[in-house]
N, CA, C and O atoms as a MOPAC input file, in Angstrom:
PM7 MOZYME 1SCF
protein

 N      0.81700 1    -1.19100 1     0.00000 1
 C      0.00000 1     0.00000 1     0.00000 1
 C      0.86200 1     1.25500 1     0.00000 1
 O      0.70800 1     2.20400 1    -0.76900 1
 N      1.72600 1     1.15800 1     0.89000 1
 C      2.71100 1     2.48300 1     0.85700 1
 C      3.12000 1     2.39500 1    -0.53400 1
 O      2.58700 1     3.26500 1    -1.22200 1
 N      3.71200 1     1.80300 1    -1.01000 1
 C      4.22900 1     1.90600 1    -2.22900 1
 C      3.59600 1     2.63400 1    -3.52700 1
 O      4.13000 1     3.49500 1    -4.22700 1
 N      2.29200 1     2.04600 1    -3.66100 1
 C      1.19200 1     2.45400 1    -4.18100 1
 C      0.92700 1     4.63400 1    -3.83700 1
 O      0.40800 1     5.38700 1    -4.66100 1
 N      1.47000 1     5.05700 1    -2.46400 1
 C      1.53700 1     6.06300 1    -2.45400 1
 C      1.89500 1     6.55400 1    -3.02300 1
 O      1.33900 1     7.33700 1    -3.79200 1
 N      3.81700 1     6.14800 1    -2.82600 1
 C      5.21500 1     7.03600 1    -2.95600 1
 C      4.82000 1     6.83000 1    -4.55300 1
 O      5.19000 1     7.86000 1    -5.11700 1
 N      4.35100 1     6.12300 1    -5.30700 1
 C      4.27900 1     5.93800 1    -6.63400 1
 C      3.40400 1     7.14200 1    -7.15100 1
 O      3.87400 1     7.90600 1    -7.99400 1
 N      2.37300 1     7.28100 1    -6.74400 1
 C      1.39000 1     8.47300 1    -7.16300 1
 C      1.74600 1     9.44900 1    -6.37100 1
 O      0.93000 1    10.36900 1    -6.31300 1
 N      3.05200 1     9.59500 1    -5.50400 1
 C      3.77300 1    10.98300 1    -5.25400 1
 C      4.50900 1    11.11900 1    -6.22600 1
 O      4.35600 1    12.16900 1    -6.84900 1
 N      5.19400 1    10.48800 1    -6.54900 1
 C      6.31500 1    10.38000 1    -7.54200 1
 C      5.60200 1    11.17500 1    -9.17600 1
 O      5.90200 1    12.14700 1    -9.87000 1
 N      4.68800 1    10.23900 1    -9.20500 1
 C      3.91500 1    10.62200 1   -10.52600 1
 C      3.42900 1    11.84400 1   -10.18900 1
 O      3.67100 1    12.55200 1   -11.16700 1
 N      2.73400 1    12.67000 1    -9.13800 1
 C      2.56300 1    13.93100 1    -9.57300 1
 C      3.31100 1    15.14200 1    -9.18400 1
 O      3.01100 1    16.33600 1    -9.21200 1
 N      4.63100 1    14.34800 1    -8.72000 1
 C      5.67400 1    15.06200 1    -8.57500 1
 C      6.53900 1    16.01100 1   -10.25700 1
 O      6.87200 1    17.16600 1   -10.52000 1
 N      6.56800 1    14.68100 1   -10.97500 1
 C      6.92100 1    14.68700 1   -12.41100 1
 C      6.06400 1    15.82500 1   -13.04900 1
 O      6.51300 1    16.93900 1   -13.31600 1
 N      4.55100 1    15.34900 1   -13.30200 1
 C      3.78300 1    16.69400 1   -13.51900 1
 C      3.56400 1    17.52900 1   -13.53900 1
 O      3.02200 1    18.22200 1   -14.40000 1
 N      4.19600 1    17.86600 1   -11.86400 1
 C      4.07900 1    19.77800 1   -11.67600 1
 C      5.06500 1    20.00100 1   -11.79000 1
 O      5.24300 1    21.21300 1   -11.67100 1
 N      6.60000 1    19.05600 1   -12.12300 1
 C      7.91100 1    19.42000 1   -13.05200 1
 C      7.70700 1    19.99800 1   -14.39800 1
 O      8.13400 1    21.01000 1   -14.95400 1
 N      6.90000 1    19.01100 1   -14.75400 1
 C      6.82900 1    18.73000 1   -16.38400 1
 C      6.16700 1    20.08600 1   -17.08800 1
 O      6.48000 1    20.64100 1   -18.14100 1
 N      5.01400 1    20.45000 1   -15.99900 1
 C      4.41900 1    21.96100 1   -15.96300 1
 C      5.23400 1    22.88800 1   -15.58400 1
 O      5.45500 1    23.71900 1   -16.46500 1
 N      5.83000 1    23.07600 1   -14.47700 1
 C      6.69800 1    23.82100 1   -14.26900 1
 C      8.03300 1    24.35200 1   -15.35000 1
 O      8.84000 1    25.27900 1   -15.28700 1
 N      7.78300 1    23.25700 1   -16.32500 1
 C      8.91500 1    23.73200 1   -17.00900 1
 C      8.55400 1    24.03200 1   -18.84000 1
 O      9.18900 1    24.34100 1   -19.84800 1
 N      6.78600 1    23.63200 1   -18.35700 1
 C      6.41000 1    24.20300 1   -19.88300 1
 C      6.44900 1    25.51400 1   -19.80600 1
 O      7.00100 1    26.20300 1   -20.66400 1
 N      5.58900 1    26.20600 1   -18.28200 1
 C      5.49400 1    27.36700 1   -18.07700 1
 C      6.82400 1    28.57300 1   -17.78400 1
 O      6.64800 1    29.75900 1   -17.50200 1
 N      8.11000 1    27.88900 1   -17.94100 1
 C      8.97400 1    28.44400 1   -18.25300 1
 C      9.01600 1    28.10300 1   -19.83000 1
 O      8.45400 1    28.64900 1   -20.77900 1
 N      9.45400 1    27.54800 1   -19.79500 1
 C      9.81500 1    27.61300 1   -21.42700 1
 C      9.00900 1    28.59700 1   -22.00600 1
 O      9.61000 1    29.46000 1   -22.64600 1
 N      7.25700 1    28.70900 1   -21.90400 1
 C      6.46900 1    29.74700 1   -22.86600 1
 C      6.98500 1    30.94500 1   -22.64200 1
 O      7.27400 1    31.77800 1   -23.50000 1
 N      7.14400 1    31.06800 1   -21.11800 1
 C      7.80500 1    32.46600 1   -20.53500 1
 C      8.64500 1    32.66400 1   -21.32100 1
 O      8.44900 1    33.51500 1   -22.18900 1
 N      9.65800 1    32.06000 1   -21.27800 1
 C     11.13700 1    32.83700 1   -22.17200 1
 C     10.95400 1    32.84500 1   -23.90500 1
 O     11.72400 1    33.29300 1   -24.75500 1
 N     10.03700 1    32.37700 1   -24.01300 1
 C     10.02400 1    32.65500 1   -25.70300 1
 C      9.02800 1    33.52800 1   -25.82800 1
 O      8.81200 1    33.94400 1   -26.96600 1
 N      8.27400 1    33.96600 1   -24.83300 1
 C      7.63400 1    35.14900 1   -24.35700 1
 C      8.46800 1    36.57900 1   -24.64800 1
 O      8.25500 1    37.59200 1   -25.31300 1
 N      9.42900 1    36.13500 1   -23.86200 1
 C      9.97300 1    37.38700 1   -23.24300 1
 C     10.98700 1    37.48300 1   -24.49000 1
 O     11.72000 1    38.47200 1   -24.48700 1
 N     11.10100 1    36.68400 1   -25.42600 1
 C     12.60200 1    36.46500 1   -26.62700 1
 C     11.57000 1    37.33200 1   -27.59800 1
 O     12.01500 1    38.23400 1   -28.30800 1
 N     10.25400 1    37.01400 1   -27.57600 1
 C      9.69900 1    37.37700 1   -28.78200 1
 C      9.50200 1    38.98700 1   -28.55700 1
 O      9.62000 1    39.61300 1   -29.61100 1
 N      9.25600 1    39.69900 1   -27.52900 1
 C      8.67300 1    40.89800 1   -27.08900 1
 C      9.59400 1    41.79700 1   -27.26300 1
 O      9.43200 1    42.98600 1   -27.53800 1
 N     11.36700 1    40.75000 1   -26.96500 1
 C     12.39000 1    41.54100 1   -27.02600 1
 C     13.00400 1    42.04200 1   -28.41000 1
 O     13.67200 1    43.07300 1   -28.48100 1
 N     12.61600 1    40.92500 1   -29.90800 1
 C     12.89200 1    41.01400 1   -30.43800 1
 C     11.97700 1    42.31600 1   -31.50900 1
 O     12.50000 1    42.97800 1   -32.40500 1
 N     10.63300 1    42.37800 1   -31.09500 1
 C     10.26900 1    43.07500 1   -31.30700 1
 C     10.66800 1    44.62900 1   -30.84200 1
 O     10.52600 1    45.50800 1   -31.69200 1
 N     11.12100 1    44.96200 1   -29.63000 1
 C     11.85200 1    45.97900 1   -29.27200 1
 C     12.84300 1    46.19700 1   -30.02700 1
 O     12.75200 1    47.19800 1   -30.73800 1
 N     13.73300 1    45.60400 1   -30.10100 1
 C     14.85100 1    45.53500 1   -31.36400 1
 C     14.30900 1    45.67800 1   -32.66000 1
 O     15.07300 1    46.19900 1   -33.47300 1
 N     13.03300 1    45.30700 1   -33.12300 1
 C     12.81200 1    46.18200 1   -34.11200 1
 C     12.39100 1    47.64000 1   -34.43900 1
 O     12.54900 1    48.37200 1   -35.41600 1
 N     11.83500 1    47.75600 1   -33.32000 1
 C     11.48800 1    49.24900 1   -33.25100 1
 C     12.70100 1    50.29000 1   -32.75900 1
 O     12.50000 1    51.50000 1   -32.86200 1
 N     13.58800 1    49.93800 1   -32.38300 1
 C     14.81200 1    50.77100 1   -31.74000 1
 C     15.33900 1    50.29900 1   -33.64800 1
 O     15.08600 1    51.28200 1   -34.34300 1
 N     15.71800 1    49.56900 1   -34.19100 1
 C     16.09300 1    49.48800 1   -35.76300 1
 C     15.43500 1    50.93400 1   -36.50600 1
 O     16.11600 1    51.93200 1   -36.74200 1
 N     14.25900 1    50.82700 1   -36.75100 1
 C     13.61000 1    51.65600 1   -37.48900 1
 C     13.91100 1    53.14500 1   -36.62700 1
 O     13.93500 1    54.17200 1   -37.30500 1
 N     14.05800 1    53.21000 1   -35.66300 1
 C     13.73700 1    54.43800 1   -34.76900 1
 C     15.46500 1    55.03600 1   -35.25100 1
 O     15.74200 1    56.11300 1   -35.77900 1
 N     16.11800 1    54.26300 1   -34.97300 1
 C     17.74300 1    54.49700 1   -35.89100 1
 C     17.89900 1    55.12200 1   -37.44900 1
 O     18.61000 1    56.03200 1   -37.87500 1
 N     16.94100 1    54.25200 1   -38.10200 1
 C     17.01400 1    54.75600 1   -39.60800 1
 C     16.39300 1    56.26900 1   -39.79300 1
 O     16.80600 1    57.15200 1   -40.54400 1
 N     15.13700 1    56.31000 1   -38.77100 1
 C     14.58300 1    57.55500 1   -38.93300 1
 C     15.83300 1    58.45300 1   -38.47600 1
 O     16.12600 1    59.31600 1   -39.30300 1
 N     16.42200 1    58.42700 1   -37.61800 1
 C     17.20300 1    59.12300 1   -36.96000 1
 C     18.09000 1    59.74800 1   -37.94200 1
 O     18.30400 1    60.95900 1   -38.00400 1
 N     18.78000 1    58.52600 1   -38.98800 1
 C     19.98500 1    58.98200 1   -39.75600 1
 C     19.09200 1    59.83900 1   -40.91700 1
 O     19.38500 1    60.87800 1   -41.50800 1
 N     18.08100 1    59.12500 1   -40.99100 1
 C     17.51200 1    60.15200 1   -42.23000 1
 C     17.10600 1    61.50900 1   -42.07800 1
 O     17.03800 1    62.29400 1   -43.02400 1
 N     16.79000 1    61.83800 1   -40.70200 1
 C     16.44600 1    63.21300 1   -40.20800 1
 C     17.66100 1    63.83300 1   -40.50300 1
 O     17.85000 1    64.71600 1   -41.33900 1
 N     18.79400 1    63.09700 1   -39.46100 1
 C     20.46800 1    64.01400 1   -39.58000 1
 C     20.61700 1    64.41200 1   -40.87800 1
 O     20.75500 1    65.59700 1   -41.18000 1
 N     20.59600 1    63.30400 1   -41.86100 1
 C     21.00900 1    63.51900 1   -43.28200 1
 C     20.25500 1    65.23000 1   -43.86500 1
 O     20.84000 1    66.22400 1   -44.29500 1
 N     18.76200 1    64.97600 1   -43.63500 1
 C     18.07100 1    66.33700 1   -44.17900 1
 C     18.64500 1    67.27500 1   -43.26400 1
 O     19.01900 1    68.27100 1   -43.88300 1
 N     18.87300 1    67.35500 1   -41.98600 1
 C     18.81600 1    68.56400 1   -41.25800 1
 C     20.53100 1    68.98400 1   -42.23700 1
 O     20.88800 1    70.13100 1   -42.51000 1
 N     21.09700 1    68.05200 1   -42.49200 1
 C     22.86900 1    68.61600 1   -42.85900 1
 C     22.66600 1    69.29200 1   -44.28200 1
 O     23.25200 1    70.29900 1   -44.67900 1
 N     21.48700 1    68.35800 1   -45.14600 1
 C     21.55400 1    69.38900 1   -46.37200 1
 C     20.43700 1    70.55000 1   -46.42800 1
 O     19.80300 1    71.04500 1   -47.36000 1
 N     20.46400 1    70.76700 1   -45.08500 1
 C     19.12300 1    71.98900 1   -44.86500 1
 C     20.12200 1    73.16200 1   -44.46500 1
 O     20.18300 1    74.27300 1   -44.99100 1
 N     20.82200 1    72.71200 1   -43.51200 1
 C     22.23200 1    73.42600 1   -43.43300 1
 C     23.07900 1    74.12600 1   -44.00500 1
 O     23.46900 1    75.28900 1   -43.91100 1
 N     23.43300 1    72.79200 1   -44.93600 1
 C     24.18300 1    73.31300 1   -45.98300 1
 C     23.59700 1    74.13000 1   -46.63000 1
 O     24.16200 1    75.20300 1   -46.84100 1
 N     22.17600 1    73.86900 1   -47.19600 1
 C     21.90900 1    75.49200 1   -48.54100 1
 C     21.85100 1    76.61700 1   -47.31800 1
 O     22.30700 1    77.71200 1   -47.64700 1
 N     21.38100 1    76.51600 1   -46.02000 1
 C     21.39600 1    78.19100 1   -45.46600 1
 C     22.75800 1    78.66300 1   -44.98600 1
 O     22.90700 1    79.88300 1   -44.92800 1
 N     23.66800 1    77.96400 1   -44.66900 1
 C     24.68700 1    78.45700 1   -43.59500 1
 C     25.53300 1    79.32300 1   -45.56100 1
 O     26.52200 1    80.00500 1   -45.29200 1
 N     25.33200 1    79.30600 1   -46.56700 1
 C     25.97800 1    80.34900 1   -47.08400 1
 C     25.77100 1    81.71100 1   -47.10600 1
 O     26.48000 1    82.37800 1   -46.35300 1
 N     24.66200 1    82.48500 1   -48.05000 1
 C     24.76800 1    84.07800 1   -47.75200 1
 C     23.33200 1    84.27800 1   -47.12400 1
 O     22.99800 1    85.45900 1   -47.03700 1
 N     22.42100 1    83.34500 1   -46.67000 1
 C     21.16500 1    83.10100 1   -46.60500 1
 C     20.22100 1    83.51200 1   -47.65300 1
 O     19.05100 1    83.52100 1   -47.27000 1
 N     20.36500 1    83.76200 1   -48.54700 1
 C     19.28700 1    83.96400 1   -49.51900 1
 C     18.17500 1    82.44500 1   -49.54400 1
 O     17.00300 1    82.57400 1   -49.89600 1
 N     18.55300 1    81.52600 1   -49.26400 1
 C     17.89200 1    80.02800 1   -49.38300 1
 C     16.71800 1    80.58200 1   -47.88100 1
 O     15.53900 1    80.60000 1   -48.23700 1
 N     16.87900 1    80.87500 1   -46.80500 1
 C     16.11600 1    81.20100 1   -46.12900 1
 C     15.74900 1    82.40300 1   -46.46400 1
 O     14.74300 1    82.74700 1   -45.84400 1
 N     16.21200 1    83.31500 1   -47.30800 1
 C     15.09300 1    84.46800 1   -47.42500 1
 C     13.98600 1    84.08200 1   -48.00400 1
 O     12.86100 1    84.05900 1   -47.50500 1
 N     14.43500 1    83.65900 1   -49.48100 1
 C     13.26500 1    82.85800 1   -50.54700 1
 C     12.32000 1    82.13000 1   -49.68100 1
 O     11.11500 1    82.38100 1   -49.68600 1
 N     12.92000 1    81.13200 1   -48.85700 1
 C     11.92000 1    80.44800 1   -47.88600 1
 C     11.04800 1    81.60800 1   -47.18800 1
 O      9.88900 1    81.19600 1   -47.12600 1
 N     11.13100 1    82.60000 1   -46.76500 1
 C     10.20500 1    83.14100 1   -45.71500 1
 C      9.62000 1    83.71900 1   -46.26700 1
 O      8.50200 1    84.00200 1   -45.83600 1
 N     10.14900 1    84.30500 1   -47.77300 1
 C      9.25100 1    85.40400 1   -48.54600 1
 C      7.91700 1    83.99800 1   -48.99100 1
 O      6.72000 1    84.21900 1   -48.80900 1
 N      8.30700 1    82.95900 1   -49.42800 1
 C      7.37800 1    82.48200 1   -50.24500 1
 C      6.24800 1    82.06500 1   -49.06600 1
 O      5.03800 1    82.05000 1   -49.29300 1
 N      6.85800 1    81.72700 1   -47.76100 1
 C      5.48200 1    81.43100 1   -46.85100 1
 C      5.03000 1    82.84500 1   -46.49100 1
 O      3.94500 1    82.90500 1   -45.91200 1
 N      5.84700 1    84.31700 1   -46.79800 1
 C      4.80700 1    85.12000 1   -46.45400 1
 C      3.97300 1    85.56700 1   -47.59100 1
 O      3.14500 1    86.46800 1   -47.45000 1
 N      4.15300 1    85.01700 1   -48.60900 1
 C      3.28900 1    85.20900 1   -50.16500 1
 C      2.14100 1    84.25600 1   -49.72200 1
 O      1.05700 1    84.82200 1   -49.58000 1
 N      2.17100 1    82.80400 1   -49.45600 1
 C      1.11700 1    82.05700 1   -48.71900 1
 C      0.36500 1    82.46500 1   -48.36100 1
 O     -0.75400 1    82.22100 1   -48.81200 1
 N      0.62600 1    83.53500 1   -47.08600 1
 C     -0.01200 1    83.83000 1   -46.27900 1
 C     -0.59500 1    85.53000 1   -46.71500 1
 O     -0.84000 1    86.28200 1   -45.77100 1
 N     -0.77400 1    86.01000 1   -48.05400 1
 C     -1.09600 1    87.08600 1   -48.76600 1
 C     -0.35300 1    88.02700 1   -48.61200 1
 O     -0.54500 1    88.92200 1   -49.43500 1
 N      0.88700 1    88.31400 1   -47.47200 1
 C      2.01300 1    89.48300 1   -47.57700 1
 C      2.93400 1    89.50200 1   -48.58000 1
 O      3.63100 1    88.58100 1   -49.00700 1
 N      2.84100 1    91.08900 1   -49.04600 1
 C      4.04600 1    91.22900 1   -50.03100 1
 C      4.78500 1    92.40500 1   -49.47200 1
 O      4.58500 1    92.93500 1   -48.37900 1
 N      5.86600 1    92.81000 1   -50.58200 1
 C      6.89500 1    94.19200 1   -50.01400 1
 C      6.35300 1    95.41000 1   -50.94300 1
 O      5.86000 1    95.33000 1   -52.06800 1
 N      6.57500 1    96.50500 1   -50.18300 1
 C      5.50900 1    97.58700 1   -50.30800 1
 C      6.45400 1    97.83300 1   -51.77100 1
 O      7.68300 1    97.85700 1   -51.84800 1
 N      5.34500 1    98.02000 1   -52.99500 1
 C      6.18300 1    98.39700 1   -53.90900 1
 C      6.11700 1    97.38200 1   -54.92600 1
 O      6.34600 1    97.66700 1   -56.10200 1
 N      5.71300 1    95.79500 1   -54.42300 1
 C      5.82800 1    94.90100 1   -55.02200 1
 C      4.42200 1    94.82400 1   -55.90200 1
 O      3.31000 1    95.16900 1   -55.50000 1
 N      4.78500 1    94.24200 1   -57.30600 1
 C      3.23000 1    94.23500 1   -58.42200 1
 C      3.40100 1    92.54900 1   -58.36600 1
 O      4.32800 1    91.91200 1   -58.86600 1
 N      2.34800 1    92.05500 1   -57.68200 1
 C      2.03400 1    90.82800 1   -57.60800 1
 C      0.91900 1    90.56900 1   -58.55100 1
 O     -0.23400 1    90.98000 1   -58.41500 1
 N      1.49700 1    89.66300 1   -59.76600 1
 C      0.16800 1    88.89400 1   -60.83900 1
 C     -0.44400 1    87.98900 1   -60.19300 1
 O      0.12000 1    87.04500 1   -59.64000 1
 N     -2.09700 1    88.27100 1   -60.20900 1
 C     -2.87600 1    86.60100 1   -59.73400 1
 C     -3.39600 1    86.32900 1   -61.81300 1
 O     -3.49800 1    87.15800 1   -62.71700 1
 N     -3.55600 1    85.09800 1   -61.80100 1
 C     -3.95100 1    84.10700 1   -62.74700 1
 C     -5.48000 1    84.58400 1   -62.78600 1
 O     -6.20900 1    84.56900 1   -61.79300 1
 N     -5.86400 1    85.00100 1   -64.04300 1
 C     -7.92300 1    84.88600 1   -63.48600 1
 C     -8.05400 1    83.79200 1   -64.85100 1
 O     -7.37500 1    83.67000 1   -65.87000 1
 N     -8.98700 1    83.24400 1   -64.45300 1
 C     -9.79200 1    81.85400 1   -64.95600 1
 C    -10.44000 1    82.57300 1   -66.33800 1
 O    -11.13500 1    83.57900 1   -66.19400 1
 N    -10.25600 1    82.17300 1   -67.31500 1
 C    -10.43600 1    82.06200 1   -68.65800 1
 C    -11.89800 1    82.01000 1   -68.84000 1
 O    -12.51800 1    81.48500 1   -67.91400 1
 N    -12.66100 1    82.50200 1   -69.97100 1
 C    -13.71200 1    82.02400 1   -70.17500 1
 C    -14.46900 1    81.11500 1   -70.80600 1
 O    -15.68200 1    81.07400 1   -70.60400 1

């Protein structure tokens, strides 16, 4: 009869091993998969990065000479925005008939 115990200790000893070590295992391929996904987003978050640097250097480059590249720029968003320089004959387009 004892025997018959230690046997069905034994056996559900194994079990809550056998569980114990599925529920690791899912864990860490859990935690492999979540990580690898982090690593993809820190990837892309890099590329954006170099591609920003890249524009900000050739944004640079055309202003840091006599600035005319930023004048043109400010005149044309203040043309956008209907300002001109006193003096200036601005053509509008009228629609044909």
């Amino acid at each position: 009869m004892k025997l018959k115990l230690k046997e069905k200790q034994n056996l559900f000893f194994r079990i809550t091993l056998a569980a114990a070590l599925v529920f690791v295992i899912v864990s860490a391929l859990q935690v492999k998969s979540e990580r690898d996904v982090g690593y993809d987003k820190l990837e892309e978050l890099e590329i954006r990065i170099v591609n920003q640097q890249r524009i900000n250097e050739e944004l640079l480059a055309k202003t840091s000479g006599d600035g005319s590249y930023l004048q043109q720029l400010l005149e044309q968003q203040a043309h956008n925005k209907g300002y001109y320089r006193p003096g200036e004959i601005v053509y509008k387009e009228v629609p044909g008939n």
